[in-house]
C-alpha positions in Angstrom: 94.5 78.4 57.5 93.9 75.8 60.0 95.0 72.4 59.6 92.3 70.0 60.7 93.7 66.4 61.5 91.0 63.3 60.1 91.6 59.9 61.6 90.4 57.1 60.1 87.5 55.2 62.4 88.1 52.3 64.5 88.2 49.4 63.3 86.3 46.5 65.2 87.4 42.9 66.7 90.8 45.4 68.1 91.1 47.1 71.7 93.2 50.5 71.9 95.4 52.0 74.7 94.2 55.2 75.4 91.8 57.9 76.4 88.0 56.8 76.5 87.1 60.7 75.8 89.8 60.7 73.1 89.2 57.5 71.2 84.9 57.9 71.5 85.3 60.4 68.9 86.8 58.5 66.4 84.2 56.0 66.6 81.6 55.4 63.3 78.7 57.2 63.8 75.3 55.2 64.0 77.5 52.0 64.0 77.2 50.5 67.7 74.6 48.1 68.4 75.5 47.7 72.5 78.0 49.4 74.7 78.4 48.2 77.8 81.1 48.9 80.7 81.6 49.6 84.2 83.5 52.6 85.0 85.9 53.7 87.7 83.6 53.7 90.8 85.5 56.4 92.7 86.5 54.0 95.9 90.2 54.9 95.9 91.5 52.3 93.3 95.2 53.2 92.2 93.4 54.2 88.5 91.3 57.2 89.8 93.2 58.3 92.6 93.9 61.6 90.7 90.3 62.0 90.3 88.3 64.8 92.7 84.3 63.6 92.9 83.9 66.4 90.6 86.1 65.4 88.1 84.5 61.6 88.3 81.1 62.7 87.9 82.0 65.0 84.7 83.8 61.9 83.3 80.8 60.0 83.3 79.0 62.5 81.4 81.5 63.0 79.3 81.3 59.7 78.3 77.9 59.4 78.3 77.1 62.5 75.9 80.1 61.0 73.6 78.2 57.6 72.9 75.0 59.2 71.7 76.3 59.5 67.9 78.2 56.4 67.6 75.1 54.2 68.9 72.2 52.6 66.5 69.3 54.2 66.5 67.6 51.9 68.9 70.7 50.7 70.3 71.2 49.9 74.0 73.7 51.6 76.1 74.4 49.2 79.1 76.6 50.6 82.5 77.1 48.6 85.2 78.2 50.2 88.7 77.1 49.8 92.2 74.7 52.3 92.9 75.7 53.8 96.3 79.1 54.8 97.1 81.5 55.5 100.1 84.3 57.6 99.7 85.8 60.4 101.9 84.9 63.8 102.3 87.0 66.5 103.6 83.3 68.4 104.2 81.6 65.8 105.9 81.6 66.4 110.3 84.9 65.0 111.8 82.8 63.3 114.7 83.0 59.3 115.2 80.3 56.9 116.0 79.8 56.5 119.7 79.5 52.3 119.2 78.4 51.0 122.6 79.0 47.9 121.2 82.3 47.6 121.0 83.2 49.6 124.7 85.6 47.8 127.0 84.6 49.6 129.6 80.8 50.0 131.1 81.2 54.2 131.7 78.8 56.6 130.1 78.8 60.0 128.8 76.4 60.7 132.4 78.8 59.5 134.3 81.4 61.3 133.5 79.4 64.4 133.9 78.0 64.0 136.5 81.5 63.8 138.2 82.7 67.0 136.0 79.7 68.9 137.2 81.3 67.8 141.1 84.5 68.8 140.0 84.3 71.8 137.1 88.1 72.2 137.2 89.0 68.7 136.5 90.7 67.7 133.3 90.8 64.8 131.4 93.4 63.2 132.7 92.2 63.6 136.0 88.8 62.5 134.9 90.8 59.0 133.6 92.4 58.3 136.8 89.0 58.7 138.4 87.0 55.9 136.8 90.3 53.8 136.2 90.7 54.2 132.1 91.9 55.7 129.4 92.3 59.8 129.1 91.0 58.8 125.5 88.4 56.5 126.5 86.7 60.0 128.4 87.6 61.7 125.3 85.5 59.7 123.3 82.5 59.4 125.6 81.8 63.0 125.9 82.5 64.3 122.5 82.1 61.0 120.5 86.0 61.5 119.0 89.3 59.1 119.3 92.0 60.9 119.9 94.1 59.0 118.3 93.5 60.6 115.0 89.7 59.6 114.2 88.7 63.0 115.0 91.2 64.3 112.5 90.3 61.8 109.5 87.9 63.1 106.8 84.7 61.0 107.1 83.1 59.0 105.2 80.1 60.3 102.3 77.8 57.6 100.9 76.4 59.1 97.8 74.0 57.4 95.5 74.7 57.2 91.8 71.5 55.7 89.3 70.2 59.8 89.8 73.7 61.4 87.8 73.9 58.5 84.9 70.5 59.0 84.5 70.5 62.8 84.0 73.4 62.6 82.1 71.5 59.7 79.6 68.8 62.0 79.4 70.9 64.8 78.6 72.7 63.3 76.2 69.5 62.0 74.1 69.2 58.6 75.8 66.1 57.1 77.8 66.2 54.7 80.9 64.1 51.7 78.9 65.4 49.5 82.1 67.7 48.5 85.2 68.9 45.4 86.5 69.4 44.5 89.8 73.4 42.1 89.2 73.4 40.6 93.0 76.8 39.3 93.8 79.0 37.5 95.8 79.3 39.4 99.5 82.6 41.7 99.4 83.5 40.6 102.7 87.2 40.7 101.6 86.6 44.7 101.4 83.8 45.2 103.8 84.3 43.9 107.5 81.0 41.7 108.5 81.4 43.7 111.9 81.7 47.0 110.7 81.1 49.7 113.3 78.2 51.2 111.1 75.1 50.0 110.5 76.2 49.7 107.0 75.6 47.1 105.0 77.5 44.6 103.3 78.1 45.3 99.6 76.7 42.5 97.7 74.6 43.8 94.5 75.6 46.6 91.9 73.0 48.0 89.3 72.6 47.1 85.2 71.5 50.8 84.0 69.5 50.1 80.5 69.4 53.5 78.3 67.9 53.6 74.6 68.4 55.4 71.9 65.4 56.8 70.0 65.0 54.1 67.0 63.5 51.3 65.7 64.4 48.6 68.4 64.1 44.5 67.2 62.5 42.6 69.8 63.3 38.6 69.0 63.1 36.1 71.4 64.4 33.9 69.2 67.9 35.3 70.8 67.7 33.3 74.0 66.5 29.8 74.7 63.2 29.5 76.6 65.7 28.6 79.7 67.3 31.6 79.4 64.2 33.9 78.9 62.5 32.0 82.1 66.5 32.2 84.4 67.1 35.3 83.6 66.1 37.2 80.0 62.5 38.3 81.7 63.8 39.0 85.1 65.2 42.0 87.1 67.4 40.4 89.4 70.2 38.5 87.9 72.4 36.3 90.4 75.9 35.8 89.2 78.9 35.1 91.5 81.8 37.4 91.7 84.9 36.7 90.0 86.8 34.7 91.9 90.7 36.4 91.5 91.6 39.8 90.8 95.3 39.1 90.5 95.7 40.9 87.1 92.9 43.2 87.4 91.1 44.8 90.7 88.1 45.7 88.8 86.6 42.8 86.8 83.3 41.8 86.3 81.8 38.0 84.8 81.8 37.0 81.5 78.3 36.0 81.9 77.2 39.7 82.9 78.2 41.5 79.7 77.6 38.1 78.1 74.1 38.2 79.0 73.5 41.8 77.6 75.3 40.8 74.7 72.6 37.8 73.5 69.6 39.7 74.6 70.2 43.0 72.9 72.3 42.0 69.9 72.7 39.8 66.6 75.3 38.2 65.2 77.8 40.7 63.9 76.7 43.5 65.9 79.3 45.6 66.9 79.6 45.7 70.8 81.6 48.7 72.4 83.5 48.5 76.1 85.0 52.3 76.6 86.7 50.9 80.2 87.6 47.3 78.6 90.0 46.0 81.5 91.1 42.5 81.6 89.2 42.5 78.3 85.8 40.4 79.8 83.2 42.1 77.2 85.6 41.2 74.3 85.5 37.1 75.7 82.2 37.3 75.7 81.6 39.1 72.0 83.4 37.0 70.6 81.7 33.6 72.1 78.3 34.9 71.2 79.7 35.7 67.6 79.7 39.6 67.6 82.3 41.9 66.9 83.9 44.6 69.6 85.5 47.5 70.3 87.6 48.2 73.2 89.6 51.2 74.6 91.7 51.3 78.0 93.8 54.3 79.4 95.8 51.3 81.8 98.6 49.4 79.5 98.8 47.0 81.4 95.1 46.4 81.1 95.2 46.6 77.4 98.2 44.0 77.3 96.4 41.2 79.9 93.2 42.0 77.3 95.0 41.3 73.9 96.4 38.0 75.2 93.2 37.0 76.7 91.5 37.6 73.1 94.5 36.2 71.0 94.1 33.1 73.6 90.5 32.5 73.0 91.3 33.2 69.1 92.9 29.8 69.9 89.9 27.7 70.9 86.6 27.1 69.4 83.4 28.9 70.4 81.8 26.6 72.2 80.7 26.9 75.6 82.8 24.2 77.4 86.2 25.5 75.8 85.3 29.2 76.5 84.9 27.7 80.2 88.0 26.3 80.4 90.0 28.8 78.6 88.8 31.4 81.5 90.0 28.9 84.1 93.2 28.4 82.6 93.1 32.5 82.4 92.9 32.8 85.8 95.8 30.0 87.1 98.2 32.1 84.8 97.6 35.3 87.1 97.5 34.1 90.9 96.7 35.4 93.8 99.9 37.0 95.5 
């Protein structure tokens, strides 16, 4: 006879070390109002190195399908994540830009074979000594390569992500109700303003909005009129980055989950973060006066959370202490 193990639910206000895909399951059913996170983004952080693009995308629908039961009828499931993505690919063409703007030297691919077409049984090197450069600089104006190693480097893929979550929502039972549009600082500590792409600088990530079928309260009442006229009515939220990552590389506001948080919940609610981090969506539970849940697989994550929350337990709720509690949050963990 087979022995079947029961745990007991989660219990709210804590945040667990662990498994998302594990820990989902022992979650309430019917019992969260919001969940809102911000997975790994697959970019090469330490935490997903181990991950293959295939094994990203099936954890976010894992996760995804596992929220269904535990969410309200006519709760909100809220994911925040930049909506294109770059990332090698061993399958993408090993062939380099041919960037004119950043050539030393003023010799084109006709050039060089128009002299090769003179001299058929002239090599490279020859070809080099020729026009007075590189052997690699004629390598890389006839067959668009450094030979140096760019030729040998998997390129880069840029892959757009709204289209999985939302077939994974909608697989799971959810419906997009809405997306914001979370526009940022400008990464230029990551993203070089003279890349040699005509790539953009990354400097906006996407607020995916799915529902689950139920009756939905719509009240107002939740925001001030300044808040339903800055930002509760519109699709563009402007919110600066945070300004140290010392003790976490992935963090987002407290104002962007906070924000969620007032407009889609009451006092009380139960607000879920699956990928809790530095703990950010349990700061900002608490200092609207809801309850949370939080699970991380990273220790260290879970450890920097629990002091951040026991250190807010500290202080009052109001807005000025919640401000300075986060500044003194971030002197304690310096940049290096």
């Amino acid at each position: 006879m087979a022995i079947v193990k029961l745990f007991r639910p989660l219990a709210s206000n804590q945040i667990y070390h662990g498994d998302a895909l594990q820990f989902l399951r022992r979650i309430e059913q019917d019992s969260i109002a919001l969940s809102i996170w911000s997975p790994p983004y697959y970019v090469g952080k330490k935490y997903e190195q181990d991950l293959s693009f295939q094994d990203w995308k099936d954890l976010l629908r894992d996760v995804i399908t596992l929220h269904f039961p535990i969410m309200k009828p006519g709760g909100f499931l809220v994911i925040n994540i930049a909506d294109i993505l770059c990332f090698k690919d061993e399958n993408m063409p090993k062939i380099m830009a041919e960037n004119i703007s950043r050539r030393k030297i003023e010799l084109t691919q006709a050039d060089i074979l128009k002299v090769k077409k003179q001299h058929p049984d002239w090599n490279r090197d020859k070809l080099a000594e020729h026009f007075g450069c590189s052997e690699q600089t004629i390598d890389r104006r006839l067959n668009g390569n450094n030979i140096r190693g760019g030729k040998y480097q998997a390129q880069t893929r840029v892959c757009l992500v709204g289209g999985l979550i939302e077939k994974a929502a909608i697989d799971a039972g959810f419906y997009l109700y809405d997306r914001r549009i979370w526009v940022k600082d400008a990464t230029w500590e990551n993203s070089r303003w003279h890349t040699i792409s005509y790539r953009s600088v990354d400097e906006s990530e996407y607020i995916y909005v799915f529902w689950k079928p139920g009756i939905t309260k719509v009240d107002r009442s939740r925001l001030t009129k300044e808040e339903w006229v800055n930002w509760g009515s519109r699709g563009v939220w402007e919110i600066p980055s945070v300004r140290s990552n010392a003790d976490h590389d992935s963090k987002f506001p407290t104002e962007l989950p906070r924000r969620a948080i007032k407009l889609f919940t009451d006092p009380d609610d139960i607000v879920l973060d699956c990928f809790m981090g530095s703990g950010t969506t349990a700061l900002a539970a608490l200092s609207e006066g809801r309850r949370y849940i939080g699970v991380d697989k990273e220790k260290k994550s879970v450890e920097i959370a629990r002091e951040a929350v026991k250190s807010f337990n500290a202080y009052n709720k109001e807005p000025e202490q919640m401000d300075l509690l986060m500044r003194e949050l971030e002197a304690t963990y310096k940049l290096k």
